[in-house]
N, C-alpha and C positions, 0 to 999 in steps of 0.2 A: 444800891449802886456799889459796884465792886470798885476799890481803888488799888493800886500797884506802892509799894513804898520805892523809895529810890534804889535801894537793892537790888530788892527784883526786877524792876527796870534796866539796871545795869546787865544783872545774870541772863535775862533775855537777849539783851544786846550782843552777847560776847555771844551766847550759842550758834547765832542766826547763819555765820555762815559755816557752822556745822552742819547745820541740820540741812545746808542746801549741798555741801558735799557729799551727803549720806544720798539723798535724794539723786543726785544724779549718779552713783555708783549703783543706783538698784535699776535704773533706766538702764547705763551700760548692760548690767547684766539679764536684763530683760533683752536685749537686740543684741548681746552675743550669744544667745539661748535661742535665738528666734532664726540668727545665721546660721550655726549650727546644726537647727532642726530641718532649712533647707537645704545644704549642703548635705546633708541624709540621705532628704528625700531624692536631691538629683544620685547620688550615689546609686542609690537602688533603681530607681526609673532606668539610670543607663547600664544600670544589668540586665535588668528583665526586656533591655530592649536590643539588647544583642543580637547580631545580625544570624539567621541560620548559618550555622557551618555546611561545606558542601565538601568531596571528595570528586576527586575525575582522575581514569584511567590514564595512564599515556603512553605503557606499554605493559602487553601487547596490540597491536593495532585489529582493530575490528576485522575479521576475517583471514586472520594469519592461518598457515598450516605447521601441523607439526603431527610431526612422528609419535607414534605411540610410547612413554613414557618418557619423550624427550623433557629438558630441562625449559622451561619458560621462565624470562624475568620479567617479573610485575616489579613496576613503578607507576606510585600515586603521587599524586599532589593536592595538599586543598586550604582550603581558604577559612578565616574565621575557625579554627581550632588550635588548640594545642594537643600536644602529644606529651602526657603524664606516664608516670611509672611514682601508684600510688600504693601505700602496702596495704590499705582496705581496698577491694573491689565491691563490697557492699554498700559503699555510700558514696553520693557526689563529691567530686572533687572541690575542698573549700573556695570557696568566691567567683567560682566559672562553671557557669553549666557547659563552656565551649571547650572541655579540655576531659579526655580519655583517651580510648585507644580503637582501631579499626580491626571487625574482622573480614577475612576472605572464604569465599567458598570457588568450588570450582565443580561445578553440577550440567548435568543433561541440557538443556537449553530448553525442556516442555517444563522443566521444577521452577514452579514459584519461588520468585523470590520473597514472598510473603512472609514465605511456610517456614524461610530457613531456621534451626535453631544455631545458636551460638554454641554449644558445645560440639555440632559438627565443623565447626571452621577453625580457621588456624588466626589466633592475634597475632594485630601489626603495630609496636609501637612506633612507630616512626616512619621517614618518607623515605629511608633509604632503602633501593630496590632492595627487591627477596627470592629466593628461587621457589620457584613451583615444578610440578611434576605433570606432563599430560597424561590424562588416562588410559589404561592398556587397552581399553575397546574404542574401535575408530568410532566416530560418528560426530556430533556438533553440539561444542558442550560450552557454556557460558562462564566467564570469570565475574562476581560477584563482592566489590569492596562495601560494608557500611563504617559509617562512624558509630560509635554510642559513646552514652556518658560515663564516667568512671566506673560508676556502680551497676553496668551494664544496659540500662535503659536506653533505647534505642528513639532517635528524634522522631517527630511529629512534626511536618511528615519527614520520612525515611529521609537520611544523607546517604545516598547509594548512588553506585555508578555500577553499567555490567562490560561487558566485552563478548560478543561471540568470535567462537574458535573453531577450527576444524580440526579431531585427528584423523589422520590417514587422508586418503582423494576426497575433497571436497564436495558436497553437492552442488547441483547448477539452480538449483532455486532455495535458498537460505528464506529462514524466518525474517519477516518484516513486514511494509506496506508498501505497496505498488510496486511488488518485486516485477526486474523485467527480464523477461531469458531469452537470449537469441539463438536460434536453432536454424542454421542453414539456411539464413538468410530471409528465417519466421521469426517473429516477435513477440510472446507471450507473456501476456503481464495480468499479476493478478492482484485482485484487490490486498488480501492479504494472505499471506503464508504463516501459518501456526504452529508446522513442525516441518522441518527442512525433508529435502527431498528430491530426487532428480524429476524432471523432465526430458521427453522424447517425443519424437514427430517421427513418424513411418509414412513416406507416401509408397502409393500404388495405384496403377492402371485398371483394377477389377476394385468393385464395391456394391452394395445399393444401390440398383436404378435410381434417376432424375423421377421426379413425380411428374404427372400431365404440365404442360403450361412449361415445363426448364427443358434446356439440353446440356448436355455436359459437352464439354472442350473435347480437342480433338488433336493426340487424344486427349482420353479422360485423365482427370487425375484427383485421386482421395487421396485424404491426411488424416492420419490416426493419431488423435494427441493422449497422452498417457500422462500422469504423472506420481511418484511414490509419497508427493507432500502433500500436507494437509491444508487445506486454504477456507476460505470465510468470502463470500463475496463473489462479483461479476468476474469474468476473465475477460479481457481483452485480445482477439486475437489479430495478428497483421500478416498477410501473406502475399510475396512476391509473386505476378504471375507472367503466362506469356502471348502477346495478345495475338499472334499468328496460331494459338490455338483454338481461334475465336473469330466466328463470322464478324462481330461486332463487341467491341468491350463498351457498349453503350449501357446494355441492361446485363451485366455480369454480377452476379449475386455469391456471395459467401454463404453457403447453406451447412445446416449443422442437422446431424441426425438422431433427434429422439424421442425418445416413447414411441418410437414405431412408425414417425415420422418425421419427414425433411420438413427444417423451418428456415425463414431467410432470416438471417441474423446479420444484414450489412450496415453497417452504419459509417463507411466511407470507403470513397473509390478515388483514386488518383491515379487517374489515365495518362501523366506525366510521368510518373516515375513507376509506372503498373507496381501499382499496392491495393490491397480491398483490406479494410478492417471489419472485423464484424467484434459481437459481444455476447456472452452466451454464460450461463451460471454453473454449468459444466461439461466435461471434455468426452471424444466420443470420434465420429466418424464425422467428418468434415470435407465439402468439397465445393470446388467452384463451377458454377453453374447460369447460362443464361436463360433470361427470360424470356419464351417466346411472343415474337413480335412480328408483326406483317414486314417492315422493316427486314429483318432479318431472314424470313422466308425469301423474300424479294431474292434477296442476297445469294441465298440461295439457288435458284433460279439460274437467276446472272452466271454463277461460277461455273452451271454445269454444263454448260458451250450447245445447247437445245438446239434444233432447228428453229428459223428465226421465228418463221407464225408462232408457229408451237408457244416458246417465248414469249411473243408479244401479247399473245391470249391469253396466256398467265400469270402475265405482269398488269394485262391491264383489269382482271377481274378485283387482283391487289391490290390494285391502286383503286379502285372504286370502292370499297372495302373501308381501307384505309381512310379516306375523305370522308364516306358515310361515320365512320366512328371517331373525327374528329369534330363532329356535330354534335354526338355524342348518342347517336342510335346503337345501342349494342344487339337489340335483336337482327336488326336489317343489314347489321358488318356480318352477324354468323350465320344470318342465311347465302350472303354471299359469297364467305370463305364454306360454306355446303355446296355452295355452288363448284368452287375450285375444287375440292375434294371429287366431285363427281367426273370433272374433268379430264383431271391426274388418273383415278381409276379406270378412265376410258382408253388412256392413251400407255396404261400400263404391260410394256411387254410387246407394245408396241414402236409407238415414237421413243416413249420415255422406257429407260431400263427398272425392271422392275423394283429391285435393292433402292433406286433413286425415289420410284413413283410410291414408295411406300415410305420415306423419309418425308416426303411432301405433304404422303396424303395426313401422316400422324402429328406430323407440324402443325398445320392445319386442323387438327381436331382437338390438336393440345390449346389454342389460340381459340376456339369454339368454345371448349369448358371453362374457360378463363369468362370468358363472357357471358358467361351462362351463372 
């Protein structure tokens, strides 16, 4: 059994609330070490959690013209960066990866902005505008701002903004998507355009026959669409028409001509405000064209002021015709437009004028292959 003398009992006594002062200064210094170590960690978190820096153009404006070697002012603005003037370019700027300097290029509008390297551009340190030069050859060239980091490394992904430009007379179909060009009152829209370019439309009275089963207007009229840009994608095309060129704008078709033959390419008609759209993968010989229809034969008929029989004998084999092939007999409608046909060439040169009795009789045969 250990025993204590009074002494040491005493010396105990006195230390006791040392030893609880010691005791709680290592505590303090354990949870101002432990503050510390998070106040660190938020320090760092909210750098590495820095928002992307971004740049945007504000002049010049998308599509501006200018003169060949005219003077342009570029002004940028952007967000999330500074703007350093550091005397290493080899290393990031200390405590911000959001602080360097921007370059520009001013290129072709087909050149990647991928590809650019920095030793072909010009550094921008700051937001205050700067002049640029347009280039001596006309055509359509893109203004190109990045940001990078001091030591030249470029964000992930890119802070870039571009601008297209034109020098000299601008094209009428510019790089982009769902470019639209109005042409005399035609509509041409293309899916996309890849390198600018004009567009043209040529009509004319002479072209490629209507194939059996169509008749063209009257008169006729072809459109030649042309264009020097490069595009990816469907075309859309819109064309005003006139419907006094047309027995009927019921069955009026937008036809496109290729590989050696006419295809109907409509995909909207607005008999309100006579427009036909159609859509076609690319440009060529194009025309408007009806579909042959008993309907429209009729019509025919009708306009050319017949004697009455005459007339009525050949309205009413059309109309029998017609009813049979709403039934849905297509052999027994073309034996009886055979029938019409034999009629017409009976009375060709005759009752009926020949030029007429041979409009009828091919009408008629075009409406037979159709069925056939």
């Amino acid at each position: 059994m250990i025993t204590l003398s009074f002494c040491e009992a005493k010396t105990m006594k006195l230390f006791k609330p040392f030893n609880s002062l010691l005791a709680w200064k290592k505590s303090f210094a354990f949870f101002a070490f432990l503050l510390l170590t998070i106040y660190s960690l938020v320090l760092i978190f909210s750098a590495n959690a820095q928002s992307p820096p971004s740049v945007e153009i504000i002049s010049p404006q998308i599509g501006e013209v200018f003169e060949p070697e005219e003077e342009i002012t570029l002004s940028i603005q952007v967000e999330d960066f500074v703007f350093v003037i550091f005397k290493s370019f080899s290393v990031p700027f200390p405590g911000n990866d959001n602080a360097g300097h921007a370059h520009v290029w001013v290129v072709r509008e087909d050149v990647s902005s991928d590809s650019l390297e920095h030793d072909s551009s010009r550094a921008i340190l700051g937001t205050t505008p700067i002049k640029l030069f347009a280039p001596t050859e006309t055509g359509t060239y893109k203004i190109v701002v990045e940001l990078t980091q001091n030591h030249h490394v470029p964000y992930d992904p890119p802070a870039r903004d571009e601008v297209l430009i034109y020098v000299g007379e601008p094209f009428n179909t510019p790089r982009g998507t769902d470019v639209e060009v109005e042409l005399d009152g035609a509509v041409i829209t293309f899916s996309e355009i890849t390198e600018s370019g004009d567009t043209e439309i040529e009509t004319s009275d002479s072209g490629t026959p209507a194939p059996s089963g169509f008749q063209l207007g009257d008169p006729p009229v072809y459109y030649n669409i042309t264009t020097t840009a490069e595009y990816n994608g469907s075309i859309k095309i819109c064309l005003p028409y006139n419907d006094e060129n047309f027995i009927t704008e019921d069955n009026l078709k937008l036809m496109h001509f290729k590989e050696g033959e006419w295809v109907d390419i409509t995909i909207s008609l607005d008999t309100e405000n006579k427009i036909i759209c159609g859509e076609a993968n690319g440009l060529s010989e194009f025309a408007l064209m009806t579909q042959n229809s008993i309907e429209e034969l009729a019509g025919i008929i009708i306009g050319a002021e017949l004697e009455q029989g005459i007339e009525q004998s050949l309205l009413k084999k059309l109309e029998n015709a017609l009813r049979t092939l709403e039934k849905g007999f297509q052999k027994p409608t073309a034996n009886m437009l055979n029938s019409f046909v034999n009629e017409v060439e009976a009375l060709a040169g005759k009752k009926v004028e020949q030029e007429l009795a041979d409009e009828l009789a091919n009408y008629a045969e075009g409406l037979i292959e159709l069925l056939e």
